[in-house]
C-alpha positions as CSV (number, residue, x, y, z in Angstrom):
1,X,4.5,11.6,12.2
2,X,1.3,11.7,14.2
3,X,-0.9,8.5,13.8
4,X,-4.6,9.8,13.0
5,X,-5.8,9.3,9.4
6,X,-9.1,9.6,7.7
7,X,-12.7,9.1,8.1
8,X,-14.4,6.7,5.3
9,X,-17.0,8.3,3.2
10,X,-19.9,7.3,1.3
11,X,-20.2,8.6,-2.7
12,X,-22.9,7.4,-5.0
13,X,-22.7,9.2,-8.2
14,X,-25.5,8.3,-10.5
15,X,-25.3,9.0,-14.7
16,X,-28.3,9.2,-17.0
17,X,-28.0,7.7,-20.3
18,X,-29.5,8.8,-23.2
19,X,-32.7,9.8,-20.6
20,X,-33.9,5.9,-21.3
21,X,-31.7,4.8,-18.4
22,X,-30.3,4.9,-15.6
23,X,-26.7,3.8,-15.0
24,X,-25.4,3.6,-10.9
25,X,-22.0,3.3,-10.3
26,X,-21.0,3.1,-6.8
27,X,-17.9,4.5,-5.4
28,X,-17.1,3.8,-1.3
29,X,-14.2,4.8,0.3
30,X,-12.8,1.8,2.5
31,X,-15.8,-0.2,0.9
32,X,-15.9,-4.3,1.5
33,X,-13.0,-6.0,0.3
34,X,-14.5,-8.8,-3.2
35,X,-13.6,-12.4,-1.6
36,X,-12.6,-14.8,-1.4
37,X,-9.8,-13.1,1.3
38,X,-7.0,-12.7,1.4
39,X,-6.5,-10.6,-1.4
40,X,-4.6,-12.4,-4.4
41,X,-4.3,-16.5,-4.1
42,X,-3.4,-18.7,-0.9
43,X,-0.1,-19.3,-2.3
44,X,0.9,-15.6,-3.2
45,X,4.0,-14.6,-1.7
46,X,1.8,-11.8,0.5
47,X,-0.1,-14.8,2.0
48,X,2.7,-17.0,2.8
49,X,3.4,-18.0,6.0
50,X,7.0,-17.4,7.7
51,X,7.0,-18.4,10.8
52,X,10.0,-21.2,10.1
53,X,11.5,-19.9,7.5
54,X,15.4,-19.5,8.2
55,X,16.9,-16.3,9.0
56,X,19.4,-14.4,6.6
57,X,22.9,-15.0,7.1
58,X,23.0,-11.0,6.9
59,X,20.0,-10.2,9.1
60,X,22.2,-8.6,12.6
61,X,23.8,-6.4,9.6
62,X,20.3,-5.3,8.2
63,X,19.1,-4.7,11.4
64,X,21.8,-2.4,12.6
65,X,21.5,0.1,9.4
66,X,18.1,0.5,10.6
67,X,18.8,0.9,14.2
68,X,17.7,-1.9,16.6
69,X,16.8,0.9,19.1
70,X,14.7,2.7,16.2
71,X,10.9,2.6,17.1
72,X,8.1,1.3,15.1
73,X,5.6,4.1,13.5
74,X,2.2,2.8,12.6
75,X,1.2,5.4,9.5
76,X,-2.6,4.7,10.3
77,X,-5.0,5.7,13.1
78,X,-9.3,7.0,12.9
79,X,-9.0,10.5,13.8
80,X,-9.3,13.6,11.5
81,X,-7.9,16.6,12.9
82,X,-10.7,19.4,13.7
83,X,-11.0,21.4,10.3
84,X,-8.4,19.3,8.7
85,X,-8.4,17.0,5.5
86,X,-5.1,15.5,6.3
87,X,-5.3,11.5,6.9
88,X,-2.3,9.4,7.4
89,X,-2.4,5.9,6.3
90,X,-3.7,4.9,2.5
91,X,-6.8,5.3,2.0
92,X,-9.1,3.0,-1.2
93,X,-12.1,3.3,-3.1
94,X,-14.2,0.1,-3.8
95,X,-15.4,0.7,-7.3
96,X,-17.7,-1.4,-9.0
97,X,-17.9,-2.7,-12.7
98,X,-19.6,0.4,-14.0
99,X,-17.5,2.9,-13.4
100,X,-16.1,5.0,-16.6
101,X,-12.9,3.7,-16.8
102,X,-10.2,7.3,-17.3
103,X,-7.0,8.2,-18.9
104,X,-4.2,9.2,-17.1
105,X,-1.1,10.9,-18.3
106,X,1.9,9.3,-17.2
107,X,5.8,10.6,-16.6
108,X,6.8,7.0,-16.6
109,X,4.8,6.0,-19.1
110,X,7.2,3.2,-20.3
111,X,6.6,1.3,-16.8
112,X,3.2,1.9,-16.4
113,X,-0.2,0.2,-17.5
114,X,-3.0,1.8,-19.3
115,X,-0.7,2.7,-22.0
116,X,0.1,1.2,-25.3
117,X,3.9,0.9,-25.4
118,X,4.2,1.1,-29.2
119,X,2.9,4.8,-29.5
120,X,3.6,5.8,-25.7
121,X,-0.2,7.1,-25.7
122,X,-2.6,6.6,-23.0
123,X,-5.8,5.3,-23.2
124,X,-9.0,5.0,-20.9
125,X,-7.9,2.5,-18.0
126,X,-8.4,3.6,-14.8
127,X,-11.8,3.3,-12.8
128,X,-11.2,6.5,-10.8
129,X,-14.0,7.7,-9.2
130,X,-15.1,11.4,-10.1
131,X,-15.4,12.3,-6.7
132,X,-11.6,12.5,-6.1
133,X,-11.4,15.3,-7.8
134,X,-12.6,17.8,-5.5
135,X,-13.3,15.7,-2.6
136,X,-11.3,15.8,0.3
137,X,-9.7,11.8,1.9
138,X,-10.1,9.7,-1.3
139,X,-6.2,10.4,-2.0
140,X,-3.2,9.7,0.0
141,X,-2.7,13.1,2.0
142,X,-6.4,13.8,2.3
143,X,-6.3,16.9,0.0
144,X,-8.5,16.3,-3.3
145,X,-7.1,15.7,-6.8
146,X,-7.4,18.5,-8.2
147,X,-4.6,20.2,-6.2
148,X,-1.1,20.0,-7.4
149,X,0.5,18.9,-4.3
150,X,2.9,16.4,-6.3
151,X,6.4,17.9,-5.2
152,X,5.4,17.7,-2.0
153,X,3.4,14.3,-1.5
154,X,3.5,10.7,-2.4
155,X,-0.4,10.9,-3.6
156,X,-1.3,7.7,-4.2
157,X,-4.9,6.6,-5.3
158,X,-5.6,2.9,-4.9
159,X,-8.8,1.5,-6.2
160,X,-10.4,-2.0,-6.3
161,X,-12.8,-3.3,-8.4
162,X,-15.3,-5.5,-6.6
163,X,-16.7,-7.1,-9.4
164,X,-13.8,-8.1,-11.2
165,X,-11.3,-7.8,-8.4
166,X,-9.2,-6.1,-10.2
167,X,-6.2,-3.4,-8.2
168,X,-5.4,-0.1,-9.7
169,X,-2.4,2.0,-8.2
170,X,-1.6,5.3,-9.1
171,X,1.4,7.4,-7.8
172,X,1.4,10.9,-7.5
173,X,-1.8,12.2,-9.3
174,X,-3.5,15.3,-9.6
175,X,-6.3,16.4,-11.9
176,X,-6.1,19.4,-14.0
177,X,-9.0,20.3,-14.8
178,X,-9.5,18.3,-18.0
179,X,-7.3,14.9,-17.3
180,X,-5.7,12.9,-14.9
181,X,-1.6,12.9,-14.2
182,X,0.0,10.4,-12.0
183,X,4.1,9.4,-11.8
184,X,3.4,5.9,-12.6
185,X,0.5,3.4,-12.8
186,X,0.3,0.0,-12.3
187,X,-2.8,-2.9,-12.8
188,X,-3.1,-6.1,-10.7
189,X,-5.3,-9.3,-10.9
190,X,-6.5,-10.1,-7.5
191,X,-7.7,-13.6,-8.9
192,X,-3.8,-14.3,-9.9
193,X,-0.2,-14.2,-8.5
194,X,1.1,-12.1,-11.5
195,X,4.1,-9.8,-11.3
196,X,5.9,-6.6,-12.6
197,X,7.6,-7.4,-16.0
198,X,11.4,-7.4,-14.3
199,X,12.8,-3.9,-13.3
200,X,9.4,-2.2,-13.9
201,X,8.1,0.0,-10.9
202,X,4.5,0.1,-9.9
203,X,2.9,2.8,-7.8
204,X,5.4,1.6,-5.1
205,X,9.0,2.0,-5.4
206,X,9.6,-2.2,-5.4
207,X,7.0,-2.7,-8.0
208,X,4.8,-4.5,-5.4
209,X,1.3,-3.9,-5.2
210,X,0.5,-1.3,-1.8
211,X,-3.1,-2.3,-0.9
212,X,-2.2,-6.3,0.1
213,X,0.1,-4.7,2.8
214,X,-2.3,-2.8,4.2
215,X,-3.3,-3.3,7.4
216,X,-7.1,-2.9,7.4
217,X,-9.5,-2.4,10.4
218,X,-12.1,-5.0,8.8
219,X,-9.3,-7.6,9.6
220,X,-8.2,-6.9,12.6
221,X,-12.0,-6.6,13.7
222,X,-12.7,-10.6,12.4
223,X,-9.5,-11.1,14.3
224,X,-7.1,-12.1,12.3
225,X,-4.4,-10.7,9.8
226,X,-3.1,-12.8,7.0
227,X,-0.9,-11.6,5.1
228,X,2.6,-9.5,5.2
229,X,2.2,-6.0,5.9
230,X,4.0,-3.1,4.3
231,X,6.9,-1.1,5.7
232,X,9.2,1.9,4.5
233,X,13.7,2.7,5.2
234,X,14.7,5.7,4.7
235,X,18.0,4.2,2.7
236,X,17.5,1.0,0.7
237,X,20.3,-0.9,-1.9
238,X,20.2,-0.4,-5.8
239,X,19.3,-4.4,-5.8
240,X,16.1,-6.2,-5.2
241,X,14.6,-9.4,-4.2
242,X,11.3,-11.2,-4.9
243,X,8.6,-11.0,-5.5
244,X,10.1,-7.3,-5.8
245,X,10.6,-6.1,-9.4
246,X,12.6,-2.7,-9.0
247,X,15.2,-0.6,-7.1
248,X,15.1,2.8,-5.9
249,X,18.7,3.6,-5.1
250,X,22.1,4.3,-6.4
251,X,23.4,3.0,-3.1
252,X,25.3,-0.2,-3.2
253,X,26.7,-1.3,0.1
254,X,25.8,-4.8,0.7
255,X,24.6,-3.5,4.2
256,X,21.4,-1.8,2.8
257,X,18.4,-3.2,3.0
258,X,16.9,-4.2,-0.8
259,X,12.9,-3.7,-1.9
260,X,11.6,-7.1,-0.9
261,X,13.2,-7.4,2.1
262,X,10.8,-9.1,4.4
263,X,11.3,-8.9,8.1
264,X,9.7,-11.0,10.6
265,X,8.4,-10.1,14.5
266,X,10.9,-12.6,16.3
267,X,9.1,-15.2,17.9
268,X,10.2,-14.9,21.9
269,X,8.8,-11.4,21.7
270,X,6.1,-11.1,24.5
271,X,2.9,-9.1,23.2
272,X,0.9,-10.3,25.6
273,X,0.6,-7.0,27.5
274,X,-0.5,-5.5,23.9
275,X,-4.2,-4.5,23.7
276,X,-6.2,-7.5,21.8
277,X,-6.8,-5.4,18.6
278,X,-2.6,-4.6,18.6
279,X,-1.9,-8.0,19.1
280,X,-4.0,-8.9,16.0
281,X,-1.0,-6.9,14.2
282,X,1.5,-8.1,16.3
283,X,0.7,-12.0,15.2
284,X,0.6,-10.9,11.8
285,X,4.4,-9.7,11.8
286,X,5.0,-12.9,13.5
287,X,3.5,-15.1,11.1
288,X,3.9,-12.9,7.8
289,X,6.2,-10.0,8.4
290,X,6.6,-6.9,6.6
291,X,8.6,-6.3,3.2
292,X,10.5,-3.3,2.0
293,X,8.3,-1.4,-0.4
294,X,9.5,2.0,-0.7
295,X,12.1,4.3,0.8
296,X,10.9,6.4,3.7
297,X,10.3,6.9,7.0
298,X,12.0,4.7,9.4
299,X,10.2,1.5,10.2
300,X,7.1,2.8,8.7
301,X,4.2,0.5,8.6
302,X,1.3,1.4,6.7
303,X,-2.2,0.6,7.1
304,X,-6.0,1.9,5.7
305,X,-7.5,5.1,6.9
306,X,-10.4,3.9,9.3
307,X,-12.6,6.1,12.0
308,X,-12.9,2.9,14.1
309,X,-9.4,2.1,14.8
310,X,-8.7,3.1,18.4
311,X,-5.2,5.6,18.3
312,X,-4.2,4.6,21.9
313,X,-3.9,1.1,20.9
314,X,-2.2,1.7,18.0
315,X,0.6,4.0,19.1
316,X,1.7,1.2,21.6
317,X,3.2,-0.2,18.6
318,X,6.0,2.1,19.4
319,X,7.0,0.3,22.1
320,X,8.6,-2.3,19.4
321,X,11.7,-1.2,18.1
322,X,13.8,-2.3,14.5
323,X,15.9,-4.9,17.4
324,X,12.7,-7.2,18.4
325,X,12.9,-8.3,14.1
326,X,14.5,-10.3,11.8
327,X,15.3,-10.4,8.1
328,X,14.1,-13.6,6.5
329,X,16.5,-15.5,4.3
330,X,16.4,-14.0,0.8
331,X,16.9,-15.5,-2.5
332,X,17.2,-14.2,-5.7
333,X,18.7,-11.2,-5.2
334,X,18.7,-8.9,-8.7
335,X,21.9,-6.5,-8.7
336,X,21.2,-4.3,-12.0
């Protein structure tokens, strides 16, 4: 997959009520992040630090499913394609505490928020800007919400409320003309360490939250990343480990890597001849890692659609390769 996603863009959409006043609620894609950073608490198992925690007794085992000669792919970059709308990367709107919170029509209603699980109806939840409706970058893919792209895309739209800092997650939406559709949904205080009620999803596969393993350009600009990033197999275990809450196999070889997984950059890796804004990254996966959240592309590491990040520096990411990690001893390991 080539590495250029999306430009941010700027959307004010202003409501008049009741022609006595006026009402602004303010909608930026890739907007600043509420503090204090990082996202969730100090002590949330995104922020943790790894850099002496033990390795698994299975980690060679883990490593060779994946391939230790498989490359890394950074799924984020700055470019838009000439007369394109496709981004790469997951893009987020900064909402503030104004904005008209929606209702969204769910197929797995029974693991998602927003919806009262007596009656299985949904009820007005989600702060989702109107503007992703018909315009284009504000949902994963780059194509606006109101095309049905769902058998062919992921589609997530991830939205933060600045005000509240509160996480929204969708997966899989599309807007049809009258409402909002998504797979699942999922709701997340940034302000506690919460989790997934046990074996429900979220709008990620492990029932983790995406945006915290994002890699953002606003970080790696201020020169420092830290927290665990985000990465995708294309074949993971029906099992999972925390702070994962969900599975999304029916494989069960022990060999398979489970959602949670975290995987750290081993430490006698030289990424000195990295450029400096790569080796902000780099040091990351050396001090945090990456965790399994969804099944996908090889070695897949996500990050936030940005026009500043510079593409050359970020494809020398590939130069790392599934051999120069290793897993980080797991615990709790849920076989359903």
């Amino acid at each position: 997959m080539p590495c250029h996603p999306g430009r941010r863009l700027l959307a004010v959409f202003v409501s008049i009520a009741a022609l006595t006043s006026v009402v602004a609620a303010i909608s930026i894609i890739g907007g600043t992040i509420p503090g204090p950073l990082p996202i969730f608490p100090s002590d949330n198992w995104w922020n943790v630090d790894i850099t002496n925690a033990p390795v698994d007794s299975a980690s060679a085992s883990y490593i060779t499913f994946i391939g230790p000669t498989k490359g890394m792919r950074p799924d984020f970059g700055g470019d838009v394609s000439p007369g394109s709308v496709q981004v790469y990367g997951f893009p987020y709107a900064v909402v503030d505490g104004t904005a008209a919170l929606r209702t969204v029509q769910f197929q797995y209603a029974d693991e998602s928020d927003g919806v009262n699980h007596t009656t299985n109806q949904s009820f007005p939840f989600y702060p989702i800007p109107d503007e992703a409706i018909a315009q284009a970058h504000w949902v994963e893919g780059g194509e606006p919400g109101n095309l049905d792209l769902r058998s062919s895309s992921d589609r997530h739209l991830i939205m933060v409320d600045r005000d509240r800092r509160y996480l929204y997650e969708l997966y899989n939406v599309f807007y049809d003309g009258s409402q909002w559709h998504a797979g699942s949904g999922a709701f997340f205080d940034l302000k506690t360490n919460g989790r997934r009620p046990d074996g429900w999803t979220s709008a990620d596969a492990a029932g983790l939250p995406i945006f915290p393993g994002l890699a953002r350009y606003d970080e790696v600009a201020a020169g420092r990343i830290a927290h665990a990033l985000r990465f995708t197999c294309p074949v993971t275990r029906r099992a999972y480990v925390p702070p994962a809450r969900h599975f999304a196999s029916t494989q069960t070889d022990s060999f398979l890597p489970p959602m949670g997984m975290r995987v750290r950059l081993k430490a006698g890796v030289d990424i000195s001849g990295f450029p400096a804004d790569v080796q902000v990254l780099l040091t990351a996966l050396k001090t945090y890692g990456m965790m399994v959240a969804d099944n996908g592309g090889a070695f897949f590491v996500t990050g936030a659609p940005d026009p500043r990040w510079n593409d050359a520096d970020i494809d020398t990411m590939k130069r790392l390769h599934a051999g120069d990690f290793e897993v980080v001893k797991m615990s709790g390991l849920v076989i359903p």
